[in-house]
C-alpha beads as a LAMMPS data file, in Angstrom:
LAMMPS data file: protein, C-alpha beads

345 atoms
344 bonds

1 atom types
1 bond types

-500.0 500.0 xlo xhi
-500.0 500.0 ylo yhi
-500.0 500.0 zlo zhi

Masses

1 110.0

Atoms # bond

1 1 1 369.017 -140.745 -219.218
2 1 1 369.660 -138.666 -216.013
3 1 1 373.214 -140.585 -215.804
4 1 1 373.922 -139.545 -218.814
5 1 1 373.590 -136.017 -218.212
6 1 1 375.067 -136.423 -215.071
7 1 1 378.048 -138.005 -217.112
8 1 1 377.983 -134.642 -218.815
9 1 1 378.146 -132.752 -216.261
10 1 1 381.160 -134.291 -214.497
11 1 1 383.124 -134.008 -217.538
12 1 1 382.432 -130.719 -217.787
13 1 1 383.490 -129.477 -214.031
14 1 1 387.227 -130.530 -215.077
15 1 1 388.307 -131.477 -211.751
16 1 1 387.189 -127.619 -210.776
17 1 1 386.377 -127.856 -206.601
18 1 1 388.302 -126.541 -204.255
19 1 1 390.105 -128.368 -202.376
20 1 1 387.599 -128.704 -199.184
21 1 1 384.961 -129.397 -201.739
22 1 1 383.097 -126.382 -201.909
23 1 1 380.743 -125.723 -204.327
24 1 1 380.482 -121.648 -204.111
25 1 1 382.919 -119.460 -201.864
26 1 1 382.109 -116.023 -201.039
27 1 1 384.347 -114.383 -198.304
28 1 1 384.368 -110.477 -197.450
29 1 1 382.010 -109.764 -200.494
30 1 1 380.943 -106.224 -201.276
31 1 1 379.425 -103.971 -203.995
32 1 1 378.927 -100.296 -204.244
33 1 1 377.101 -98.120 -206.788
34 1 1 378.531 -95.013 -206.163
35 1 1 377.106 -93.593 -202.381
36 1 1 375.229 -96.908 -202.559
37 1 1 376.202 -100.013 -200.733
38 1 1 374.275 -102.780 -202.145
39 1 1 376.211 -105.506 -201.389
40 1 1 378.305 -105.107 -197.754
41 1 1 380.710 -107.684 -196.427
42 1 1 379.032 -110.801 -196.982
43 1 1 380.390 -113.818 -196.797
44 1 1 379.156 -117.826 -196.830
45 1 1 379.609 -121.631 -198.396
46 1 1 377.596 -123.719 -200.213
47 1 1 379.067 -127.514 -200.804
48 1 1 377.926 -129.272 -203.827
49 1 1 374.323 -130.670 -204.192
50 1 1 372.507 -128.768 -202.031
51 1 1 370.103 -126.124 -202.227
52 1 1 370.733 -122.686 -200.507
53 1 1 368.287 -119.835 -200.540
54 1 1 368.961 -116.258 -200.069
55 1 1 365.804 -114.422 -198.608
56 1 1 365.735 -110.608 -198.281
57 1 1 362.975 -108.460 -199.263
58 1 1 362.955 -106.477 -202.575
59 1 1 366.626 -104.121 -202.337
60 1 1 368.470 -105.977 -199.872
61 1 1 371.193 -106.598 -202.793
62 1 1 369.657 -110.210 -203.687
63 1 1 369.908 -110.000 -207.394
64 1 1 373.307 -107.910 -207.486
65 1 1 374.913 -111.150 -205.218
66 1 1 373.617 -113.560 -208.107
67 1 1 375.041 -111.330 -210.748
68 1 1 378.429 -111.425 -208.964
69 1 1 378.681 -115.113 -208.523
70 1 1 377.402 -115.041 -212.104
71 1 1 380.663 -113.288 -213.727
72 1 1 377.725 -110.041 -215.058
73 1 1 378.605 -107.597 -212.328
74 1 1 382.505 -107.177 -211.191
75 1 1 382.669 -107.113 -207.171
76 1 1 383.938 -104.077 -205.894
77 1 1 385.823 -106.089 -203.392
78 1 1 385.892 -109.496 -201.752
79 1 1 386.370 -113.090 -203.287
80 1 1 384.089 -115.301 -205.235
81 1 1 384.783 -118.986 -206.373
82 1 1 382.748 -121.023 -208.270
83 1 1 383.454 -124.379 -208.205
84 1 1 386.977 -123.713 -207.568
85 1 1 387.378 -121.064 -209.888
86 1 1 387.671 -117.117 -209.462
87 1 1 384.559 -115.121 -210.855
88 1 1 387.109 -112.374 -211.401
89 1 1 390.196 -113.597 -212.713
90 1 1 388.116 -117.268 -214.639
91 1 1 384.937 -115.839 -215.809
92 1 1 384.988 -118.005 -218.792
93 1 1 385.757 -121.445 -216.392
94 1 1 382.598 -119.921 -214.213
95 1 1 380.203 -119.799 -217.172
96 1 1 381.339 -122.799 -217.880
97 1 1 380.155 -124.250 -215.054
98 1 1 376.723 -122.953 -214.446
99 1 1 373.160 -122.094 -215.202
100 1 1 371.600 -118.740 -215.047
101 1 1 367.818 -118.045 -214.491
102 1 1 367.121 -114.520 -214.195
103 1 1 363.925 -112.697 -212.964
104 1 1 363.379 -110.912 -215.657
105 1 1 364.868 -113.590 -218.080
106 1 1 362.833 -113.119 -221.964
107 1 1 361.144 -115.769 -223.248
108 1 1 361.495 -117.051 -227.101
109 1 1 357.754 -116.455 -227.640
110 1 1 357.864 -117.615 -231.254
111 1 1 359.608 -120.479 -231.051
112 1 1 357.850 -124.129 -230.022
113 1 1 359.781 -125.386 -226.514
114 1 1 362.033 -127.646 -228.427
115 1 1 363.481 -125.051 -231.489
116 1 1 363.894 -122.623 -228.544
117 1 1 366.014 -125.294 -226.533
118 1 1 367.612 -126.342 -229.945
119 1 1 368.744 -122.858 -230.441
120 1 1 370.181 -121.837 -227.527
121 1 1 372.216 -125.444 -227.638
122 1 1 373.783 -123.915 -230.861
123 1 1 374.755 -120.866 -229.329
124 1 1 376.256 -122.942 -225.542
125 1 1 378.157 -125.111 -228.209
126 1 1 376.329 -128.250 -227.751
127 1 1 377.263 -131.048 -230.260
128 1 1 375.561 -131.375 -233.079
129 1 1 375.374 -135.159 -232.083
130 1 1 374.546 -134.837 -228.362
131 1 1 372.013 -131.804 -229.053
132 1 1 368.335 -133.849 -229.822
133 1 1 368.954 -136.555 -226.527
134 1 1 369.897 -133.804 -224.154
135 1 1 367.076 -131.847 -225.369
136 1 1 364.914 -134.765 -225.169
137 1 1 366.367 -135.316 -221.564
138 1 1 365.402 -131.822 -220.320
139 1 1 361.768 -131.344 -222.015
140 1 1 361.292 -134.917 -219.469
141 1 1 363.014 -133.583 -216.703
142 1 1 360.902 -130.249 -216.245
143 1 1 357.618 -132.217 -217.661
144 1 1 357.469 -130.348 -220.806
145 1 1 358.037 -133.474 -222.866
146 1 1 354.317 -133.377 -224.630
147 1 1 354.055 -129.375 -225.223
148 1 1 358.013 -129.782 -227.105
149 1 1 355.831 -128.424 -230.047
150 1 1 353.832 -125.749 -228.741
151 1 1 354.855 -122.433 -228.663
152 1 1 356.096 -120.849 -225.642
153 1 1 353.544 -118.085 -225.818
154 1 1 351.204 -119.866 -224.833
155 1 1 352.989 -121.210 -221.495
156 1 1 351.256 -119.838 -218.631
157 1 1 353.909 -118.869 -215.697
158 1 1 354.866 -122.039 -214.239
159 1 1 355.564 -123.894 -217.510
160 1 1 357.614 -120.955 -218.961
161 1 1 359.931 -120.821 -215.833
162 1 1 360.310 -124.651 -216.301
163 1 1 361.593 -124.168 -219.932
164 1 1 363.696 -121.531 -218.954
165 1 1 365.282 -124.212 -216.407
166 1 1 365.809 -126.681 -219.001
167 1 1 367.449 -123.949 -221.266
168 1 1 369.622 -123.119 -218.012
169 1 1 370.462 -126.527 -217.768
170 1 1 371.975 -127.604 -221.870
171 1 1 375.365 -126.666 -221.322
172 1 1 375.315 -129.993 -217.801
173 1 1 375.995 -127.540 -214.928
174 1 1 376.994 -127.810 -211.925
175 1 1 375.445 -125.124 -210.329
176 1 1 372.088 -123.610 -211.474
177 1 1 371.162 -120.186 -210.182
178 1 1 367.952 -118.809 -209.793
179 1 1 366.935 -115.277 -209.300
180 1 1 363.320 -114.407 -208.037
181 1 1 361.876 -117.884 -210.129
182 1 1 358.375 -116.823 -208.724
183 1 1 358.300 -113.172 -207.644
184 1 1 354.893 -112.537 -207.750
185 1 1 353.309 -115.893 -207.888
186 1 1 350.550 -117.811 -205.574
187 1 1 351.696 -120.230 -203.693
188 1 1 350.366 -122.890 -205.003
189 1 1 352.509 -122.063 -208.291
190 1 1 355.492 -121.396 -205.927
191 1 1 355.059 -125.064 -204.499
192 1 1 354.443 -126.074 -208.152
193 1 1 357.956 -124.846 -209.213
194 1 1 359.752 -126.257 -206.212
195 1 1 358.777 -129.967 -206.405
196 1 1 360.414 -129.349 -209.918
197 1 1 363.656 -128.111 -208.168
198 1 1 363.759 -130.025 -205.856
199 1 1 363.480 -133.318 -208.024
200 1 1 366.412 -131.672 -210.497
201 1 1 369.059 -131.606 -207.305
202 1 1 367.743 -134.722 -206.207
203 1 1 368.304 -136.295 -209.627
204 1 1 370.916 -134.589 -211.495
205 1 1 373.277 -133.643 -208.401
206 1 1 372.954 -129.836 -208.612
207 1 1 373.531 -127.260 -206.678
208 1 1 370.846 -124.553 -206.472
209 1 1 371.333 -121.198 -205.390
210 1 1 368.321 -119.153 -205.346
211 1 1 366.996 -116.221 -204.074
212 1 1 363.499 -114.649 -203.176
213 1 1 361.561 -112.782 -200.785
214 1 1 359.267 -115.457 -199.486
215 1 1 359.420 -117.919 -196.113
216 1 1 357.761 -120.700 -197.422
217 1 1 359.845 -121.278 -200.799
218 1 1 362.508 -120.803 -198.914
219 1 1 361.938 -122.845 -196.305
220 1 1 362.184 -125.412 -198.849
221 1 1 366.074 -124.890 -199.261
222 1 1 368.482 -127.168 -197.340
223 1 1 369.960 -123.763 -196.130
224 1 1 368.812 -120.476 -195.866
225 1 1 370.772 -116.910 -195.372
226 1 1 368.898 -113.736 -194.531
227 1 1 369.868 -111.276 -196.434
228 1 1 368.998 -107.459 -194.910
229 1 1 370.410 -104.345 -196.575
230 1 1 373.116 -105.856 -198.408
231 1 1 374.335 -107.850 -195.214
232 1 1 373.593 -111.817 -194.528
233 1 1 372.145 -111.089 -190.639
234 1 1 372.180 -114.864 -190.186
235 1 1 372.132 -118.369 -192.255
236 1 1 371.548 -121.546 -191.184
237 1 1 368.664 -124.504 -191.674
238 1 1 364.959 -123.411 -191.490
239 1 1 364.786 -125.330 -188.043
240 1 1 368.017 -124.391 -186.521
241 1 1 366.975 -120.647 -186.766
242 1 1 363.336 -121.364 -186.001
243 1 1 365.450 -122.523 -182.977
244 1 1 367.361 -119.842 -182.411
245 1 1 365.375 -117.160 -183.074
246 1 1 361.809 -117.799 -182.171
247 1 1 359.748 -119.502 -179.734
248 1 1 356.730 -120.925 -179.038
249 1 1 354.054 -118.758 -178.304
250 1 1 351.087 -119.490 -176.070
251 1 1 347.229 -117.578 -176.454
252 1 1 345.060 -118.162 -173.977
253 1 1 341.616 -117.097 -173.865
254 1 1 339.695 -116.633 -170.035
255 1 1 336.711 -115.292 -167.909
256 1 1 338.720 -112.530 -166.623
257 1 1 341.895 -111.855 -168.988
258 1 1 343.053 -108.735 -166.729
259 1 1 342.746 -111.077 -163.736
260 1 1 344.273 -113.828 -165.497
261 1 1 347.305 -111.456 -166.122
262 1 1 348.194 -110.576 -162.531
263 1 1 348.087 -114.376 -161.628
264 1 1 350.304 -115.354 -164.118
265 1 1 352.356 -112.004 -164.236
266 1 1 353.025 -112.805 -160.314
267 1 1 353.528 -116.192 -160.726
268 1 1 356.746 -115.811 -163.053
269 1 1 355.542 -115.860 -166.965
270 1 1 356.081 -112.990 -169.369
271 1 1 352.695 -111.936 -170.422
272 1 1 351.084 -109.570 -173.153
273 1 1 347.622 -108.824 -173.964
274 1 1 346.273 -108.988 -176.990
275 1 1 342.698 -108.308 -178.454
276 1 1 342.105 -112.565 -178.162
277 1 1 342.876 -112.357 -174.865
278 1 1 346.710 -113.083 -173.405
279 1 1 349.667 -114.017 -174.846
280 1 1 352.350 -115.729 -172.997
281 1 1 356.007 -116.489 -174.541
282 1 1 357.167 -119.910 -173.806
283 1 1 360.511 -119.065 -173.416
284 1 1 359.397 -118.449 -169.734
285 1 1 356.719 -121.094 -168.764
286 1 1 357.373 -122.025 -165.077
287 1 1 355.953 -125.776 -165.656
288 1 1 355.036 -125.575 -168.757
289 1 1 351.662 -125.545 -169.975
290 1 1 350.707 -127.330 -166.738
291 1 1 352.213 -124.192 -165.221
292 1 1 349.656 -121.550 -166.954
293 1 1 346.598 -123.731 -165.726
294 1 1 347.838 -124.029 -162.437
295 1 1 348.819 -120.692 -162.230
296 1 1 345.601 -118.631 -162.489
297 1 1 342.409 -119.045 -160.733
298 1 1 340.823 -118.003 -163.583
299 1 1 339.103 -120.548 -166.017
300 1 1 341.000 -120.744 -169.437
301 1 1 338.556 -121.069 -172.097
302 1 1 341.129 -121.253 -174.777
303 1 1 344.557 -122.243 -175.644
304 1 1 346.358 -122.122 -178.690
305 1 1 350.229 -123.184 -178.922
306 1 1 352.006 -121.023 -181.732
307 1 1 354.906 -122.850 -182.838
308 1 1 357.627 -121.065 -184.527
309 1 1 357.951 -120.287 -187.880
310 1 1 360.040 -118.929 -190.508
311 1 1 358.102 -115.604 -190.536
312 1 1 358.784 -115.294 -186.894
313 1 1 362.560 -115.656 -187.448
314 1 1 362.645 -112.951 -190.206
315 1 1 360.271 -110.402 -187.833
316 1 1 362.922 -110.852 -185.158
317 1 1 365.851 -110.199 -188.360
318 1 1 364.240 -107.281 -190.119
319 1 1 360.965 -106.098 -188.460
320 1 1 359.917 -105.793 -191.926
321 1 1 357.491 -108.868 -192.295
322 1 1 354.491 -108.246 -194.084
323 1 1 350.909 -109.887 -194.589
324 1 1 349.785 -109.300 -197.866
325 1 1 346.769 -111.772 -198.403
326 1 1 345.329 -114.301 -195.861
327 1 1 348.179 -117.253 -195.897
328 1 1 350.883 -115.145 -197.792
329 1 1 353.818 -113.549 -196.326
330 1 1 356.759 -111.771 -197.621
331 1 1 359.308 -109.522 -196.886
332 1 1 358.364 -105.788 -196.721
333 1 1 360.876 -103.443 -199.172
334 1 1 363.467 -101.704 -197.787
335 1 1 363.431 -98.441 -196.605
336 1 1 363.845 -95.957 -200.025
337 1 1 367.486 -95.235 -201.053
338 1 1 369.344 -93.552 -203.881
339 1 1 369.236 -96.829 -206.238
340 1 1 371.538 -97.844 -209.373
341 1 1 370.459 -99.790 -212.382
342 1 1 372.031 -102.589 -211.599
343 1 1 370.994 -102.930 -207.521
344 1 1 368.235 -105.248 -206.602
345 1 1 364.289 -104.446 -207.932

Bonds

1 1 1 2
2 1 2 3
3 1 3 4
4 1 4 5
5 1 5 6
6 1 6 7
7 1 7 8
8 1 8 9
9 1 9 10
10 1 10 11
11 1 11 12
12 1 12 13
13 1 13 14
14 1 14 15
15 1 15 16
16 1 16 17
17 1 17 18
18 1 18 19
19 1 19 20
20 1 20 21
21 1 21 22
22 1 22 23
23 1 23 24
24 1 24 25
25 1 25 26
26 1 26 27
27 1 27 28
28 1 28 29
29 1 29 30
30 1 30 31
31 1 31 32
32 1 32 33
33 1 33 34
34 1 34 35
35 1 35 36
36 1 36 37
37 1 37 38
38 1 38 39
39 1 39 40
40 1 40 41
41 1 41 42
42 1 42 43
43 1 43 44
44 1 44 45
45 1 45 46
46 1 46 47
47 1 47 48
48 1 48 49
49 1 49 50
50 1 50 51
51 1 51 52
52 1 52 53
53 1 53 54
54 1 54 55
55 1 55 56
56 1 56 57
57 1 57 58
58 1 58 59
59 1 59 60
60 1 60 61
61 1 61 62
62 1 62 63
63 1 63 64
64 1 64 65
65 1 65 66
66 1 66 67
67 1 67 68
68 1 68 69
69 1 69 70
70 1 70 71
71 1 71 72
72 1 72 73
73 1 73 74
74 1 74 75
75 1 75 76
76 1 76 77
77 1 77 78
78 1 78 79
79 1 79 80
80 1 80 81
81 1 81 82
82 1 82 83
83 1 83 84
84 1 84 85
85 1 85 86
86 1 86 87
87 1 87 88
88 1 88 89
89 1 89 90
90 1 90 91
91 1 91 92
92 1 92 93
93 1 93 94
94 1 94 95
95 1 95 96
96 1 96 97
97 1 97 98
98 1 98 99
99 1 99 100
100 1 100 101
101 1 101 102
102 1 102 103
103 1 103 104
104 1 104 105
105 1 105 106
106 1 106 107
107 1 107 108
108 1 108 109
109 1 109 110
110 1 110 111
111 1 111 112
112 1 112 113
113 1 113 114
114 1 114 115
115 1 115 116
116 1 116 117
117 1 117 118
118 1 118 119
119 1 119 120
120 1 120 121
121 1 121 122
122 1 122 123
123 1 123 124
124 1 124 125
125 1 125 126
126 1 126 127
127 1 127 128
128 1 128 129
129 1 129 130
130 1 130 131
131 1 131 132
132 1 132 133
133 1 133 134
134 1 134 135
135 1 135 136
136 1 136 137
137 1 137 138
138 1 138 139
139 1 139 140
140 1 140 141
141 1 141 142
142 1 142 143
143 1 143 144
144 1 144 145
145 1 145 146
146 1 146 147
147 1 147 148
148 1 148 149
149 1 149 150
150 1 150 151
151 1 151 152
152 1 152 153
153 1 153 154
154 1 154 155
155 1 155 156
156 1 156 157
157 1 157 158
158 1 158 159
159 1 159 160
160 1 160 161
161 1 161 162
162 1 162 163
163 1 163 164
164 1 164 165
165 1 165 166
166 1 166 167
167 1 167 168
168 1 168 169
169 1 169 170
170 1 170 171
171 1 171 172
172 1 172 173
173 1 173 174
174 1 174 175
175 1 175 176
176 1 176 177
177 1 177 178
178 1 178 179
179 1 179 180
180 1 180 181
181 1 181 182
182 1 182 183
183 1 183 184
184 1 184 185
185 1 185 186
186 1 186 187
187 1 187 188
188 1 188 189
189 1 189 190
190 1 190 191
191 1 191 192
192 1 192 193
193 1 193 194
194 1 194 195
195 1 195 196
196 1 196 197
197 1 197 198
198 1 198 199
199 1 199 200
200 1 200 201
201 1 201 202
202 1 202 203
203 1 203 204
204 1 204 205
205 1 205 206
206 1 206 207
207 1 207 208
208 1 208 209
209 1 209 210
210 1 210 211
211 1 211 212
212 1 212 213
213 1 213 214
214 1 214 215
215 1 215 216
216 1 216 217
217 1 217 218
218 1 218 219
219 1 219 220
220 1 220 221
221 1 221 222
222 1 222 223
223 1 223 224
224 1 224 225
225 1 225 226
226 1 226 227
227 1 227 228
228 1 228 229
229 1 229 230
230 1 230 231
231 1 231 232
232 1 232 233
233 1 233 234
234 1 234 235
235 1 235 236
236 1 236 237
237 1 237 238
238 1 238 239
239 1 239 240
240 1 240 241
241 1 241 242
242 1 242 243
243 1 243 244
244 1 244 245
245 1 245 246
246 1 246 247
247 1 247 248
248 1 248 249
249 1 249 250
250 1 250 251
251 1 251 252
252 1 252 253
253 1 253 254
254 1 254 255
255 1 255 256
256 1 256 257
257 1 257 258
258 1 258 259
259 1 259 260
260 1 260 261
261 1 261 262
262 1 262 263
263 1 263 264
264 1 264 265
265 1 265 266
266 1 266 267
267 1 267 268
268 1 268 269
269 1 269 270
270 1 270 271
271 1 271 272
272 1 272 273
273 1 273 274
274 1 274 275
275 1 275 276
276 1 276 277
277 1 277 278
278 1 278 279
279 1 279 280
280 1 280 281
281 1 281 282
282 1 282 283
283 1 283 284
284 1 284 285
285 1 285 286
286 1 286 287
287 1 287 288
288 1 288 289
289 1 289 290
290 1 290 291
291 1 291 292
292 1 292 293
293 1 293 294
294 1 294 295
295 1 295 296
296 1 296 297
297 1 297 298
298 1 298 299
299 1 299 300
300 1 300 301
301 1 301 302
302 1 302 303
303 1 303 304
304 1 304 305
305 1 305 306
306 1 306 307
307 1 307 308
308 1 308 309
309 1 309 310
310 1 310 311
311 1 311 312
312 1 312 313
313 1 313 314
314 1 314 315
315 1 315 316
316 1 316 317
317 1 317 318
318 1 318 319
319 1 319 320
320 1 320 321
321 1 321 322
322 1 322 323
323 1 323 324
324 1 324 325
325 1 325 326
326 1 326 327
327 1 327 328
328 1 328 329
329 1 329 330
330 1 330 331
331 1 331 332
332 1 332 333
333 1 333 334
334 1 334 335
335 1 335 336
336 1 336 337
337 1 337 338
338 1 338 339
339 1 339 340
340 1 340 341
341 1 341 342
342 1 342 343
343 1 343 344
344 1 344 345
């Protein structure tokens, strides 16, 4: 079944990648509403099959990017390609060629999963004789096959995002695009969703682009670009910036922390205090961890090692990383500006 709609899919990408075999192409793109600048000068590749996330917090110009590369909002300059094929100048080639999830997407609350999917494969032009197997196909792909005849009202979150997938998903994309899937959500729901996407790229050779405001759905993307004010600040793998950007942190607890923090201030580490005692940034650790033992008479009582994390990379981005609940992290909203309808909520 998934070659099948794999099948489907290649026949309908016509032959449509550029020729270095880029999936999405975005090179110098910007966006203003009026004074506003929600999109500035942002540029980056995806190649086909592999999962990119864009995190920025709420109005960094996430949603107005995926509306761009999704032919609903006209760039106010730059160049977008889709699978080979201008988001300007080939909108219909572009639609063609994708699947749109938005955050704020309705759901057909009085239809049963499968009439909903079997409606909106009338309106994508789905053949009358293809239409029940790929439907059949996507209620199994997202794990809705035994609730095809409930009613989507009474989804809770999780399974109404995955039948909004397999709607995104009738016309065989090649590219699926999700905006904010779980804005809001636990993380336990978050993690939920992801195994799902990450088992449709795996499976059916997509390419995801998706965006949202939190590390560790992210961090779950084969590449990540930070997205800050309507400009990327960096993109890369969640290790390589981990590796770039933060380091490993060691807390150390003693008998005599202000003592302890001459010693090792004279004997060459960078030092901070904190209410648990000392921290000391690894990026300077004159023989290691060895080094900090040796280089205090002061008993340690504690350590802790702090490896890096995703969080860390986006405090050293934005400075706006927030805790909301114990576990949970997020980016913070930008600062207020004179918004449009159309700019990111």
């Amino acid at each position: 079944m998934i070659a099948s709609l794999r099948a489907a899919a290649a026949q309908a990408s016509d032959g449509g990648l550029l020729p270095d075999g880029l999936a999405i192409r975005v090179a110098h793109l910007t966006k203003a509403f009026g004074a506003v600048t929600a999109v500035n000068d942002v540029s980056f590749e995806v190649p086909p099959g592999q999962t990119f996330a864009l995190l920025g917090p709420h109005g960094s110009g996430k949603s107005t990017m995926v509306r761009m590369l999704c032919t609903l909002t006209r760039p106010t300059a730059g160049v977008v390609r889709v699978k080979g094929f201008d988001v300007v100048t080939r909108p219909r080639e572009v639609r063609r060629r994708i699947g749109l999830v938005l955050h704020d997407q309705p759901t057909d609350t009085d239809m049963t999963a499968e009439e909903s999917l079997r409606f909106h494969a009338v309106l994508y032009g789905v053949e009358p004789d293809d239409m029940e197997r790929r439907i059949d196909i996507l209620l199994e792909q997202v794990g809705l096959s035994e609730r095809a005849g409930e009613r989507t009202s009474g989804f809770g979150r999780v399974s109404a995002k995955r039948h909004e997938i397999a709607r995104a998903l009738l016309n065989a994309p090649d590219v699926l695009f999700l905006d904010e899937p779980t804005d809001g959500w636990d993380a336990v729901e978050r993690m939920q969703l992801w195994t799902d996407v990450r088992r449709l790229s795996e499976e059916m050779g997509l390419t995801i682009f998706v965006t949202t405001r939190y590390p560790d759905e992210a961090q779950c993307a084969d590449r990540i670009a930070i997205l800050d004010k309507g400009r990327i600040v960096t993109t890369g793998s969640a290790s390589e910036l981990k590796a770039i950007f933060a380091t490993t942190m060691v807390n150390i607890a003693t008998a005599d922390d202000a003592r302890a923090f001459t010693d090792l201030t004279d004997s060459g580490f960078d030092v901070t205090s904190i209410p648990e005692g000392l921290r000391i940034d690894s990026g300077k650790l004159p023989g290691g961890l060895a080094g900090i033992i040796a280089g205090t008479a002061v008993p340690i009582r504690q350590m802790h090692v702090h490896q890096p994390s995703l969080e860390d990379v986006l405090a050293d981005c934005s400075g706006r990383v927030v805790q909301s609940n114990p576990g949970e992290r997020y980016l913070a909203p930008a600062a207020p500006q004179q918004r449009s309808e159309e700019t990111d909520a």
